[in-house]
N, C-alpha and C positions, 0 to 999 in steps of 0.2 A: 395440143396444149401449148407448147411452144411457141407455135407459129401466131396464136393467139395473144400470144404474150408479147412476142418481136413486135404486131399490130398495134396493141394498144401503146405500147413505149414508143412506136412512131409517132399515133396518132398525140400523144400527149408531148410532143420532141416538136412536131405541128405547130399545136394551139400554141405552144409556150414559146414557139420565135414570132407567131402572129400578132402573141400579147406585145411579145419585145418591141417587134416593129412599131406597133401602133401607141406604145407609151412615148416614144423617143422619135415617132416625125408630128415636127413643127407643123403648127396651122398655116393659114396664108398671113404675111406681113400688113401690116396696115400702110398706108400710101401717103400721107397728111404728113406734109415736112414744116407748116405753121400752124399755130394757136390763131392766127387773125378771124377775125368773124367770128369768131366762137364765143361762147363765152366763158369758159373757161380759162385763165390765164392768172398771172403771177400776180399772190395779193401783198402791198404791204412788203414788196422787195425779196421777199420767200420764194422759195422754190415749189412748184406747186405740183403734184402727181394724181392722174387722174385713172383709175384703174377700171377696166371694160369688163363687165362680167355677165354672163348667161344665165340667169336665175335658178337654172336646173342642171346645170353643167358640175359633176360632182367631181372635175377638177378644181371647181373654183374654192374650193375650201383649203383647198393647198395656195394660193394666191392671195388668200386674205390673210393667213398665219404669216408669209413671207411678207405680206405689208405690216404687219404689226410688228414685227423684226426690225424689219426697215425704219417706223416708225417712231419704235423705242431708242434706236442707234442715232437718228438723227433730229430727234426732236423736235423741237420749235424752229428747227432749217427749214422745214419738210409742212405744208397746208396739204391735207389727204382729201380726196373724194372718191368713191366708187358710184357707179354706175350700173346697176340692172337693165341690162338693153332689154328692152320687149319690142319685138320685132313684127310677131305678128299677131298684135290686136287681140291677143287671146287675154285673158283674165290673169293678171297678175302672180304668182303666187308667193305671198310675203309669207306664208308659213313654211317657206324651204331653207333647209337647213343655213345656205350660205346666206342668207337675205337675215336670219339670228343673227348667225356670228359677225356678218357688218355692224349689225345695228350694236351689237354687243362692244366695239370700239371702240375704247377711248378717243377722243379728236377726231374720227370721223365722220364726213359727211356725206351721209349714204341718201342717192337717189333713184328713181326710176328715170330710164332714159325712153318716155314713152316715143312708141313707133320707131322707136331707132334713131333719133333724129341726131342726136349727139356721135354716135356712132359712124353714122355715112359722112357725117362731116369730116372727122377723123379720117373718114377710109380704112378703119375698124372693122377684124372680115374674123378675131379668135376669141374667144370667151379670156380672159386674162392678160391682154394687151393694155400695157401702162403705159403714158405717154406724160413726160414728164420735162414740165416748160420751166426754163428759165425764169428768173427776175425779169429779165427785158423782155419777156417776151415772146423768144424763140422756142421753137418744138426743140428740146438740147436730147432727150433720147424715146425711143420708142421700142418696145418691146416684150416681154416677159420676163418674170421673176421666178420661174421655178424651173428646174432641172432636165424636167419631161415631165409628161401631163400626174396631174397629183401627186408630183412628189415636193418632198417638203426638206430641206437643206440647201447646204453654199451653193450659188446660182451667179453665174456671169452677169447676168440682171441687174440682182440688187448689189452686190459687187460695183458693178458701174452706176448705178443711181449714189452711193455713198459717195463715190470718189467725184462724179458732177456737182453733187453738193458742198462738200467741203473742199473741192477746191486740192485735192492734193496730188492728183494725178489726171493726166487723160486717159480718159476710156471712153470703152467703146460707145458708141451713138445709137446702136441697133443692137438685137438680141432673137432669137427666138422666140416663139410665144409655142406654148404647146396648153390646146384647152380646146374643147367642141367649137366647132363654126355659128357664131351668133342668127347667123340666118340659117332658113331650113332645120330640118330636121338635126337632131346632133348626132 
């Protein structure tokens, strides 16, 4: 019985660093250091945030609560869009939970990014990659707003997206993203 017992408190001592690990490592970084060509970019002298999301990625519901955060804190500084990548040609799914709770926000403007096209341009490679350009222009940071994958609290992220915007500090330019891979399987 024992022995049975030291087994399963391994095997669950296991899973539970496996969980650890895979909440807390980062997806791959997006590559896209301009908004040029794109068309996405600064309207109207605003600051403009374009947030990458996986339609079925149940990280992403932790990434749109931290946009609405963001979005309260910074107001009319702040033009929001999110983005549904669909990567591969399959049938859309607008009845998933994160595709409501987009649509569900105030001053957002929520689209499908069919075939990924927005995406590869970016060089957009994690489900919750924000890249958020300048007035003039400039890609000024790119990154993730959440902590590790689905979690919802203070994030170096939006931390730096405020301080870009208003102006009252530098910070940082880059962040982590932690959320499923937009391509393949998640």
């Amino acid at each position: 019985m024992r022995l049975i017992l030291v087994s399963w408190l391994a095997l669950v001592a296991v899973g539970f660093a496996l969980l650890l690990r895979h909440s807390s490592t980062p997806g791959r970084d997006a590559t896209a250091t301009t908004a040029a060509g794109t068309p996405v970019t600064a309207r109207d002298g605003q600051w403009h945030a374009l947030l990458l999301l996986h339609p079925e990625c149940p990280c992403s519901l932790a990434s749109l609560a931290e946009l609405e955060r963001l979005m309260a804190r910074l107001g009319d500084r702040l033009s929001v869009e999110v983005l549904f990548v669909d990567p591969d040609g399959m049938p859309f799914p607008t009845s998933s939970a994160s595709w409501k709770r987009a649509r569900s926000i105030a001053r957002l403007r929520v689209e499908r990014d069919a075939e990924a096209t927005l995406a590869r341009r970016y060089g957009a490679w994690t489900s919750g990659q924000l890249i958020l350009v300048a007035p003039d222009g400039r890609v000024a940071f790119t990154g993730g707003i959440t902590s590790e994958r689905g979690h919802e609290g203070d994030n170096m992220g939006s931390e730096a997206i405020a301080s870009l915007v208003t102006g009252h500090s530098q910070a940082p330019t880059k962040t982590p993203v932690f959320g499923c891979p937009l391509f393949g399987r998640r």
